[in-house]
N, C-alpha and C positions, 0 to 999 in steps of 0.2 A: 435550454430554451427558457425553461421556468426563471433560469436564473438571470438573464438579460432581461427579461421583461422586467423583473423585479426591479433590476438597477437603474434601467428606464423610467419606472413607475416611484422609484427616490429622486432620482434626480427632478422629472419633471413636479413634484410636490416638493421640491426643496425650490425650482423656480419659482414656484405660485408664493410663496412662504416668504420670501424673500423680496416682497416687493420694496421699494427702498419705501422710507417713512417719510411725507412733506416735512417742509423745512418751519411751518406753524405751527408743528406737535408740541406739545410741551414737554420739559424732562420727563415728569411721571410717564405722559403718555409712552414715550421712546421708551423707560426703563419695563414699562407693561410689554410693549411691543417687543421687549429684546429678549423678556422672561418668555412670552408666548410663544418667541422662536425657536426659543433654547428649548423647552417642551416640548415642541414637535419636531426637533432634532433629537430630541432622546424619544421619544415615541417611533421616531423614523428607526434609529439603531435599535430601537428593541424588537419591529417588525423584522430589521434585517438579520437579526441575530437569532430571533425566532426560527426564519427559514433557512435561514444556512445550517446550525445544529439540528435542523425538525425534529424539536423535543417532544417525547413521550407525556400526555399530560401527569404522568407520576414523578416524569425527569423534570417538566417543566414545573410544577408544584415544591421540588426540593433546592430547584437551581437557580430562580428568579432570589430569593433571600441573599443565598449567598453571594449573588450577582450585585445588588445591589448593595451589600456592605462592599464589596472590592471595588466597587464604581466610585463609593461615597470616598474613598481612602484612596485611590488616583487621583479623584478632583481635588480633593482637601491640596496634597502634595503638589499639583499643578499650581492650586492657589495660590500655594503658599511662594512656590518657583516664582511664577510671574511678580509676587508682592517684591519677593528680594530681588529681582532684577529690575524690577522700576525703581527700587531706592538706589541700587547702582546706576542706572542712566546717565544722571547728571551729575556723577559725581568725578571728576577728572581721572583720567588713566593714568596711572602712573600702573609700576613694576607689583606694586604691593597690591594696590587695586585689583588688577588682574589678575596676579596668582591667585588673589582672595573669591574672585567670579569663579574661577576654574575650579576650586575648591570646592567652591557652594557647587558647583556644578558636577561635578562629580559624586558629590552627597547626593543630589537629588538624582540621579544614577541608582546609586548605589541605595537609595529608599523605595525606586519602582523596583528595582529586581529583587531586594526584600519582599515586597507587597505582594511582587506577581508571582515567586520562589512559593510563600506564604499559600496565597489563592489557589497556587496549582493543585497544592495538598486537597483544599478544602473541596473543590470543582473534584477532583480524582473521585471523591466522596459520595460525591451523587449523580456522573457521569463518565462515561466508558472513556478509554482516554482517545482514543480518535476525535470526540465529539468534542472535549479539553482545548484537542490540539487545532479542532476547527473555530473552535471562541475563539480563541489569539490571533485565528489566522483573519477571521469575520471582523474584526475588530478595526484590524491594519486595513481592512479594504474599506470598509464603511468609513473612517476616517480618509484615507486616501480622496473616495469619493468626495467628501465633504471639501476639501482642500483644493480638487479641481473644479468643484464648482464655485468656490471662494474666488478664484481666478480667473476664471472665466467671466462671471460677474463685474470682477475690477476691471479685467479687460474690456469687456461691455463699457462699461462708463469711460472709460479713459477715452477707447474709440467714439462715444456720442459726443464729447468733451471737444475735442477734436476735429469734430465739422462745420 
């Protein structure tokens, strides 16, 4: 029960959060607006992450450091994925092309499960491994969440779009 309310209680603050930005914002405004969202999207994952492990304040004290170096070093490697795949975009498909994306694509594969191979050690460290095996699992749904409501959203406007 605790747990449904929770996910109620992100979702409905990820709607408030999300309110779309007028079309007079300025960039800066929009890039404040985009920073202050991504903030309480990571404040929202770290409430949920919080309640799903229910960290011991001794657990939580040794596990938030390493949490956040393994955070900084999946985003860095996302960065870096989406930078190399925009430069691929426009750039015509051919046979070489491709194999070259799939390549790159499999390196950045092959760099999370490094990272997260890596993390599991360090997390082992200063958590029981059930609590290990529930970060990964906490992780996949918090994101999940974020993705349906990404969707739901789009859908939203397309259907107001539409009337």
């Amino acid at each position: 029960m605790k747990r449904c309310k929770l996910i109620w209680m992100v979702l409905a603050f990820l709607s408030m959060a999300g309110l779309p930005a007028g079309d007079l914002l300025a960039q800066d405004a929009q890039q404040e607006d985009a920073a202050a969202k991504q903030d309480k999207i990571k404040s929202l994952e770290i409430l949920y992450i919080s309640k799903e492990l229910d960290l011991t304040p001794e657990e939580a004290q040794k596990f938030w450091p390493v949490y956040n170096k393994y955070s900084k070093e999946v985003n860095q490697l996302i960065t870096e994925r989406r930078k190399k795949a925009k430069e691929l975009k426009n750039v015509p498909r051919t046979d070489a092309v491709a194999e070259e994306a799939m390549d790159k694509e499999l390196g950045y594969e092959r760099k999370m499960l490094d990272i997260r191979t890596r993390y599991k050690q360090e997390f082992m460290k200063v958590l029981p491994a059930r609590k290990v095996s529930n970060l990964y699992r906490a992780e996949r749904e918090f994101r999940g969440m974020m993705i349906r409501q990404l969707k739901e959203r789009k859908d939203n406007r397309m259907m107001r779009r539409h009337k």
